[in-house]
ChimeraX commands (.cxc) that place a marker at each C-alpha (Angstrom):
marker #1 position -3.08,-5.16,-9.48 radius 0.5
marker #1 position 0.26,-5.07,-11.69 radius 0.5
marker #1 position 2.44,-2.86,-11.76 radius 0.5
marker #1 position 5.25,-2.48,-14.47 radius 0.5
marker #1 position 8.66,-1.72,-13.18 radius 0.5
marker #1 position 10.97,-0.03,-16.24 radius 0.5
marker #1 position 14.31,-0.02,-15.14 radius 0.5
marker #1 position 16.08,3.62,-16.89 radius 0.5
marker #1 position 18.29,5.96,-15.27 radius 0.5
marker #1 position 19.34,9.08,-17.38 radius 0.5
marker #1 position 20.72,12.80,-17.14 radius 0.5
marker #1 position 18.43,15.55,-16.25 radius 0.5
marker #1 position 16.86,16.84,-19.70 radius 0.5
marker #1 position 17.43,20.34,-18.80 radius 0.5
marker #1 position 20.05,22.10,-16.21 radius 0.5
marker #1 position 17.48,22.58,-13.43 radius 0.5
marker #1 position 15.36,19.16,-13.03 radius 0.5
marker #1 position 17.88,18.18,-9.74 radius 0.5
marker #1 position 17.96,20.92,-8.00 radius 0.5
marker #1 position 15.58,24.07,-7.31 radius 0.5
marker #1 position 17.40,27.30,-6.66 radius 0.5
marker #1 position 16.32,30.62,-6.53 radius 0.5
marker #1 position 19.95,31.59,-7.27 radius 0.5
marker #1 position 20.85,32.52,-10.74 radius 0.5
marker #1 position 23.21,30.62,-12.24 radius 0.5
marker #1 position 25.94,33.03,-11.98 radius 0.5
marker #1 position 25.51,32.03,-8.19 radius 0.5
marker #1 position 25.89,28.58,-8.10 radius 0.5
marker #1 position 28.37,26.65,-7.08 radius 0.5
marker #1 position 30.77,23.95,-8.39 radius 0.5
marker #1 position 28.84,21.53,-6.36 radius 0.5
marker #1 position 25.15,22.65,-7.26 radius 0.5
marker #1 position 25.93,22.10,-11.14 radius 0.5
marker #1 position 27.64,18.85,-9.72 radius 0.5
marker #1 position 24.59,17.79,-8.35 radius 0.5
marker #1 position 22.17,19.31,-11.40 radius 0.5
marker #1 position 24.30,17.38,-13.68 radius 0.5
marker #1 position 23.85,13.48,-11.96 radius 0.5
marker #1 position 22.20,11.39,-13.44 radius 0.5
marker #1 position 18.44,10.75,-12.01 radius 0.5
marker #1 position 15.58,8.56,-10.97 radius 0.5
marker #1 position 12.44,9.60,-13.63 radius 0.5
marker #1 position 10.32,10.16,-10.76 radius 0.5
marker #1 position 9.83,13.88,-10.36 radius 0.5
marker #1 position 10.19,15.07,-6.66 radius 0.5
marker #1 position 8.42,18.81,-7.37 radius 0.5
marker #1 position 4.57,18.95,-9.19 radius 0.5
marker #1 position 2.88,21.93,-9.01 radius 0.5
marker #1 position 5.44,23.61,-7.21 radius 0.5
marker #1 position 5.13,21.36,-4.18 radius 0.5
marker #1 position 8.11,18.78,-2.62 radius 0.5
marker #1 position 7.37,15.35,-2.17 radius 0.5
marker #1 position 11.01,14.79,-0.32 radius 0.5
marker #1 position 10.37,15.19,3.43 radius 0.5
marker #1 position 13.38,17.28,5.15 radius 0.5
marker #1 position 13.75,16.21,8.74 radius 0.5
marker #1 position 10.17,16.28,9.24 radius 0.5
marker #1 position 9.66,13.99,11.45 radius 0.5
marker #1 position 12.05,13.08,14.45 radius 0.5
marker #1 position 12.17,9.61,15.99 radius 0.5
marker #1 position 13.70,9.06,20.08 radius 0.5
marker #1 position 14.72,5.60,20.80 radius 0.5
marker #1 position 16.17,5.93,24.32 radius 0.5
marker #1 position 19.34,8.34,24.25 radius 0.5
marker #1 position 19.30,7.52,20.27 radius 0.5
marker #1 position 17.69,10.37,18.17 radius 0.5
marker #1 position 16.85,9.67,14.41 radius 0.5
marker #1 position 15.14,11.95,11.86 radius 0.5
marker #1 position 13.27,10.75,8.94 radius 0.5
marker #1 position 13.65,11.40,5.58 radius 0.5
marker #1 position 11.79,9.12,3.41 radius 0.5
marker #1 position 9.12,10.18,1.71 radius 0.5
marker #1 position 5.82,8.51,0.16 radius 0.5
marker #1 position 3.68,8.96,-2.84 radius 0.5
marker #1 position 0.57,11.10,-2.82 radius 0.5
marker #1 position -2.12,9.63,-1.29 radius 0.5
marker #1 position 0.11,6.76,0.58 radius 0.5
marker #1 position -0.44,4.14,-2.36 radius 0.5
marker #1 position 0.51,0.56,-1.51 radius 0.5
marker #1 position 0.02,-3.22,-1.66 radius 0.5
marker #1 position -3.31,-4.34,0.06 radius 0.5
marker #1 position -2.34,-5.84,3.35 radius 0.5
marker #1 position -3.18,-9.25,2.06 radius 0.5
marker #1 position -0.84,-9.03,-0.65 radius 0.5
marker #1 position 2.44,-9.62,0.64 radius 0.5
marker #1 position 3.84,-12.24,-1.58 radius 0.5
marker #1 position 4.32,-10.27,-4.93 radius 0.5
marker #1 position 5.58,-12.22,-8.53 radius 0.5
marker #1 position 8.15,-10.48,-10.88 radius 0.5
marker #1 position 8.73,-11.28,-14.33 radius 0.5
marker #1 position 11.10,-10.12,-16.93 radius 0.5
marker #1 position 10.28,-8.99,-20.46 radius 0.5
marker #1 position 10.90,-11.75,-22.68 radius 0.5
marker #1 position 14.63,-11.38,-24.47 radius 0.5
marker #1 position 15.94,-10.01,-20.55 radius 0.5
marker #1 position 19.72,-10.83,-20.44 radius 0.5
marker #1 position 20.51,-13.42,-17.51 radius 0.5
marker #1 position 22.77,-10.91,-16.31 radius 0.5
marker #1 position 20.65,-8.50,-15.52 radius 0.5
marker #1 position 17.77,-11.22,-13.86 radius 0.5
marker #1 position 20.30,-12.31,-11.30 radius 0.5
marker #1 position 20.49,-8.35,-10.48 radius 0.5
marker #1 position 17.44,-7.64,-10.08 radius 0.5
marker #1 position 16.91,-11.27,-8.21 radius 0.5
marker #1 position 19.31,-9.88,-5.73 radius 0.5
marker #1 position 17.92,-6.58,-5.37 radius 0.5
marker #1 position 14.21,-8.32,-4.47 radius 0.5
marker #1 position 16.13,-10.66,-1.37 radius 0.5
marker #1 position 17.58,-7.16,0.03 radius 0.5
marker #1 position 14.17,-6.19,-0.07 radius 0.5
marker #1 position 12.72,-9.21,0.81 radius 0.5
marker #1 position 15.00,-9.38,3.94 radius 0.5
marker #1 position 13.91,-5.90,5.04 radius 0.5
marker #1 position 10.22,-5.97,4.62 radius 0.5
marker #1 position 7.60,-8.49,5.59 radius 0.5
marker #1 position 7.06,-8.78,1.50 radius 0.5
marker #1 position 8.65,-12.10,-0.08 radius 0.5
marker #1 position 9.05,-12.22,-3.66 radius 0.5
marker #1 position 9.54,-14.96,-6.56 radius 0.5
marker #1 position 10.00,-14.64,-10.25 radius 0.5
marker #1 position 6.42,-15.72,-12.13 radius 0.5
marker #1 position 6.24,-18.49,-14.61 radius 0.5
marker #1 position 5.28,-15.84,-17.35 radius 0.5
marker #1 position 5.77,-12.08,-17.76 radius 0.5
marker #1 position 2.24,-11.98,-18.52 radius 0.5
marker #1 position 0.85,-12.93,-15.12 radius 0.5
marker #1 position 3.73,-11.29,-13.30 radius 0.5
marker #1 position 2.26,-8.53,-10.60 radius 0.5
marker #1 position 5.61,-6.68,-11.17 radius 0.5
marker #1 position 6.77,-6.36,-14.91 radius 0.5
marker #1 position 10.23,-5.44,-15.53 radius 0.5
marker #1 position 12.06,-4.68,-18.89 radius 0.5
marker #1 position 15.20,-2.97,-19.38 radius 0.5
marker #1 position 17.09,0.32,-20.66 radius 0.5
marker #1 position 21.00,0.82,-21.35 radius 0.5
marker #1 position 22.82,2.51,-18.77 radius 0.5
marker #1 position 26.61,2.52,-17.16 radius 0.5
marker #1 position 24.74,1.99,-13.67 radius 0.5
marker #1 position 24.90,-1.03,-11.42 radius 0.5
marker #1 position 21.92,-3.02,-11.78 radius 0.5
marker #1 position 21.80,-4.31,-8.56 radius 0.5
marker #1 position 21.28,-0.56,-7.00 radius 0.5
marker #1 position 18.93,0.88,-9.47 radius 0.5
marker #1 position 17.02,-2.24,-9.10 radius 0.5
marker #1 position 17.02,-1.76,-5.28 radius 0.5
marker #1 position 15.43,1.55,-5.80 radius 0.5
marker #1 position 12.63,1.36,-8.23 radius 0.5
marker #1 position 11.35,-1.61,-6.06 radius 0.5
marker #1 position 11.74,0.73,-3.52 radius 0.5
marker #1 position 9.10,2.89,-6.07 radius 0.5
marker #1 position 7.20,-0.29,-6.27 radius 0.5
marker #1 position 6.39,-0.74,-2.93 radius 0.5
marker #1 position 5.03,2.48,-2.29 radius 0.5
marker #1 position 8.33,4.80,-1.38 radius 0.5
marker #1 position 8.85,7.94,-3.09 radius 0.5
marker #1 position 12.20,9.73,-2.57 radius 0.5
marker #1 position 14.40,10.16,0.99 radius 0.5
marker #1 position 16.39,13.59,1.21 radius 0.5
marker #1 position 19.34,11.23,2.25 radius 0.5
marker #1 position 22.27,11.01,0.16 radius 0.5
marker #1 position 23.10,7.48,1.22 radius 0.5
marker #1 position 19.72,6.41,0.90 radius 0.5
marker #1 position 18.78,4.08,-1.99 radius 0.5
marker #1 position 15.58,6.00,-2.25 radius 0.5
marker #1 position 17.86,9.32,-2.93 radius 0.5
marker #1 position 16.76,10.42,-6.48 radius 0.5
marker #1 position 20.34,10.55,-8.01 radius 0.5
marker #1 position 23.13,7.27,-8.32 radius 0.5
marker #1 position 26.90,8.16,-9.90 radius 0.5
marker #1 position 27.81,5.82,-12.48 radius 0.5
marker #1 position 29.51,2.66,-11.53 radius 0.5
marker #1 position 28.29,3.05,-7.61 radius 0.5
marker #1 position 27.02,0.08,-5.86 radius 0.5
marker #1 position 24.45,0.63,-2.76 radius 0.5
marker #1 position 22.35,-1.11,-0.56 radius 0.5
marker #1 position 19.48,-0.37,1.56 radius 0.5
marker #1 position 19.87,2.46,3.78 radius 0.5
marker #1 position 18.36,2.81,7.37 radius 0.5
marker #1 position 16.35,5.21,5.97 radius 0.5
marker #1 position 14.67,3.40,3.51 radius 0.5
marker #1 position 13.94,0.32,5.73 radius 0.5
marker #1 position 12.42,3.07,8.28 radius 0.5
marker #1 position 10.33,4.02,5.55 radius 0.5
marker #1 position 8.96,1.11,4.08 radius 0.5
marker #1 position 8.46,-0.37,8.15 radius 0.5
marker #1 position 6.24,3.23,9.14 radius 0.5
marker #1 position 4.57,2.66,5.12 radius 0.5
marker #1 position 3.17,-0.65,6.01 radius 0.5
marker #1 position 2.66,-0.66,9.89 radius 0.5
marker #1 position 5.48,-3.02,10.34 radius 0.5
marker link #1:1,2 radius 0.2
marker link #1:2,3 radius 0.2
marker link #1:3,4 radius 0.2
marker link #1:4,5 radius 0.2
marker link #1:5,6 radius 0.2
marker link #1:6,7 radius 0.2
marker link #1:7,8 radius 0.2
marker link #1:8,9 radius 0.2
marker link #1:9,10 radius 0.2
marker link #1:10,11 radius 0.2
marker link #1:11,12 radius 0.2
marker link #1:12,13 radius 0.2
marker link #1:13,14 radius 0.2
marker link #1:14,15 radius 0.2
marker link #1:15,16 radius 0.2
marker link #1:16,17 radius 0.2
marker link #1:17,18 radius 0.2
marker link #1:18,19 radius 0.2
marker link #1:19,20 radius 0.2
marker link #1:20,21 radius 0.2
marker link #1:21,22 radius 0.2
marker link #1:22,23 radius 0.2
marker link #1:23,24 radius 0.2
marker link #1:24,25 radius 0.2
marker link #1:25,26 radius 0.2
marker link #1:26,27 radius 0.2
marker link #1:27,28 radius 0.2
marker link #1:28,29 radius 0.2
marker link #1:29,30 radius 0.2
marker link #1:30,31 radius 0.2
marker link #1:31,32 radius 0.2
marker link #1:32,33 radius 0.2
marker link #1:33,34 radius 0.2
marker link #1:34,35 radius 0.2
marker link #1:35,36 radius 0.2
marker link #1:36,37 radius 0.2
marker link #1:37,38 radius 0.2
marker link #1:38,39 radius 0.2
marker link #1:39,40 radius 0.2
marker link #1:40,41 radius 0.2
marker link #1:41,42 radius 0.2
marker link #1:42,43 radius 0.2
marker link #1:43,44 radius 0.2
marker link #1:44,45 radius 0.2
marker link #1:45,46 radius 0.2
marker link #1:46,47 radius 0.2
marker link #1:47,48 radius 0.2
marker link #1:48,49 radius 0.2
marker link #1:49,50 radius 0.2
marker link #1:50,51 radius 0.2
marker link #1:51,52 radius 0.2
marker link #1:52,53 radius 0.2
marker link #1:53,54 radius 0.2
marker link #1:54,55 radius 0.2
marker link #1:55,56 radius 0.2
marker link #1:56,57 radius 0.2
marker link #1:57,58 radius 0.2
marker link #1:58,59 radius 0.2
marker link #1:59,60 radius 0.2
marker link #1:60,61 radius 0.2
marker link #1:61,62 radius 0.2
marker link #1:62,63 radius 0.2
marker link #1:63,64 radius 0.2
marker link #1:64,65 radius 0.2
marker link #1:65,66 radius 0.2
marker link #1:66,67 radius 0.2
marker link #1:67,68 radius 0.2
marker link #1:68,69 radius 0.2
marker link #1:69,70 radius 0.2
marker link #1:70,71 radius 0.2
marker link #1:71,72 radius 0.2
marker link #1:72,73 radius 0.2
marker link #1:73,74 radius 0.2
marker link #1:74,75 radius 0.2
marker link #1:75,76 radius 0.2
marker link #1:76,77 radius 0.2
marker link #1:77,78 radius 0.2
marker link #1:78,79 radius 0.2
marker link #1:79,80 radius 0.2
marker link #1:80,81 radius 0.2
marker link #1:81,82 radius 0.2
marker link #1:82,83 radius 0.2
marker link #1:83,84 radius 0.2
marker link #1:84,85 radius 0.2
marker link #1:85,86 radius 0.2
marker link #1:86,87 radius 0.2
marker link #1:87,88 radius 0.2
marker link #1:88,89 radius 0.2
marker link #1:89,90 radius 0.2
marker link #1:90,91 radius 0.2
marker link #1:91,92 radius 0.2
marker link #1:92,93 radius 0.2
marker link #1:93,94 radius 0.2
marker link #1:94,95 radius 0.2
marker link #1:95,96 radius 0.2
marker link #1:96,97 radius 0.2
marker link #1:97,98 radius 0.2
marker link #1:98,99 radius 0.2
marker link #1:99,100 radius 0.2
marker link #1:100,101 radius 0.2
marker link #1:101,102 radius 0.2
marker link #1:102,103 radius 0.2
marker link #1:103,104 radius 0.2
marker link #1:104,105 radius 0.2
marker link #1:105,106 radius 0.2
marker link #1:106,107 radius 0.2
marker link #1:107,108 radius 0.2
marker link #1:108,109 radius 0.2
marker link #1:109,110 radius 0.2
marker link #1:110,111 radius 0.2
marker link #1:111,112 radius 0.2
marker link #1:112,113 radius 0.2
marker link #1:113,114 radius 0.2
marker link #1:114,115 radius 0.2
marker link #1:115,116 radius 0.2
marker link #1:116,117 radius 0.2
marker link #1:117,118 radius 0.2
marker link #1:118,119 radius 0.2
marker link #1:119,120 radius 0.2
marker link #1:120,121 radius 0.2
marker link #1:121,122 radius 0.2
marker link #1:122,123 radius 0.2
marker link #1:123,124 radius 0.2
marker link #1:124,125 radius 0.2
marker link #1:125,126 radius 0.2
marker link #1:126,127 radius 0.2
marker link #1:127,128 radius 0.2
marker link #1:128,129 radius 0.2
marker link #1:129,130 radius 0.2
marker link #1:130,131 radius 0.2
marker link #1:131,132 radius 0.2
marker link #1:132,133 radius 0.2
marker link #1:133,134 radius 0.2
marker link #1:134,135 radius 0.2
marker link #1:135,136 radius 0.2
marker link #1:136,137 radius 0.2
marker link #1:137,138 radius 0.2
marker link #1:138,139 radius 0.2
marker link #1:139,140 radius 0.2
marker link #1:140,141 radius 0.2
marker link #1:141,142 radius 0.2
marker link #1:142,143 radius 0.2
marker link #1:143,144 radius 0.2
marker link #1:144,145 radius 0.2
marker link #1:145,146 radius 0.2
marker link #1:146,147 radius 0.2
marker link #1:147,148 radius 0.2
marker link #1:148,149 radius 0.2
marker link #1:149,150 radius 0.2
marker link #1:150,151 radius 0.2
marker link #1:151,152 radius 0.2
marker link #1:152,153 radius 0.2
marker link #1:153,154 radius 0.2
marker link #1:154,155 radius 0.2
marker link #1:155,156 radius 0.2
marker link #1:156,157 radius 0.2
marker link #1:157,158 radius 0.2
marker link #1:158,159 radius 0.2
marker link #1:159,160 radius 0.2
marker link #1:160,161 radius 0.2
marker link #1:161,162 radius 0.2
marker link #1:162,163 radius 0.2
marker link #1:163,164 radius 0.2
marker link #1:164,165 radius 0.2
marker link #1:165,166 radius 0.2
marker link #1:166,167 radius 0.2
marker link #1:167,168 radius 0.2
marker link #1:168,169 radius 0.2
marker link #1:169,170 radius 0.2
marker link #1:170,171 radius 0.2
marker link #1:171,172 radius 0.2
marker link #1:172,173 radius 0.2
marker link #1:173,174 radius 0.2
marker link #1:174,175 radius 0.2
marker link #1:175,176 radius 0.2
marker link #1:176,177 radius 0.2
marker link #1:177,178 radius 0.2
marker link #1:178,179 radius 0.2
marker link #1:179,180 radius 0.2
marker link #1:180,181 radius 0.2
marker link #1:181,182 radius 0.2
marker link #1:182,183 radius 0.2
marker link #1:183,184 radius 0.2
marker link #1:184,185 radius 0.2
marker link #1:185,186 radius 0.2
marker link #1:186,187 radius 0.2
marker link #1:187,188 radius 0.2
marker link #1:188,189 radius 0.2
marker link #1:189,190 radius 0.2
view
């Protein structure tokens, strides 16, 4: 299996991809158009009228600790058979060094989260994860953190710190959240 990893962040094409609201637009607030307007993760989180995101779903006691979860995954749970846990990256050929050492980072955060390990293939061809590149003022290093997160089977958390949350502002660096690593951990049985 390979999967091809396109790394592109870019403003909603129309007012209303972020956010659903039954409110006209007379009605929103300063903070909804805020929101509409951020740039986003090309994964949609509505088709056919149904959410993917899960909204405190699911609630989690750990002794006098109480966590909710907000991760969500795709349809139908895809992920990496549970023999394949060391996956291969490789960039498309003409990939500034810059942008490798990024994305080299962003696979150790995940690699130091998950039981996956990770190391950049000899060729791009025989890569199982195939990355290329599109311009955008957005830190490398997160965006990369999240569409692995898309890679390894995570769709989007309802958490605003989460790196898994479908929207970034420009120039913001993040890391993993608690919520992602929850979600990856209950993905894979770990």
């Amino acid at each position: 299996m390979t999967m091809t990893l396109t790394i592109s962040w870019r403003r909603p094409s129309r007012l209303t991809s972020s956010i659903t609201t039954s409110s006209p637009p007379e009605h929103w607030t300063e903070k909804t158009v805020s929101k509409m307007m951020m740039p986003r993760c090309g994964v949609p989180d509505i088709i056919n009228g149904t959410s993917s995101m899960r909204s405190a779903k699911k609630r989690h006691h750990h002794g006098m600790i109480h966590t909710t979860a907000h991760y969500s995954f795709f349809r139908g749970n895809p992920k990496w058979p549970s023999s394949k846990y060391h996956l291969t990256y490789g960039f498309l050929p003409g990939t500034p060094s810059n942008a490798m050492g990024s994305v080299a980072r962003a696979f150790a955060t995940w690699e130091g989260n998950t039981h996956f390990t990770f190391s950049q293939a000899q060729s791009y061809e025989n890569a199982d994860l195939k990355i290329s590149f599109h311009k955008g003022a957005y830190d490398l290093e997160t965006v990369a953190l999240h569409e692995i997160g898309h890679l390894l089977g995570l769709g989007h958390s309802s958490v605003e710190g989460a790196i898994m949350f479908p929207t970034i502002r420009p120039g913001v660096t993040q890391s993993l959240h608690g919520d992602d690593v929850q979600g990856i951990k209950a993905l894979y049985n770990v």
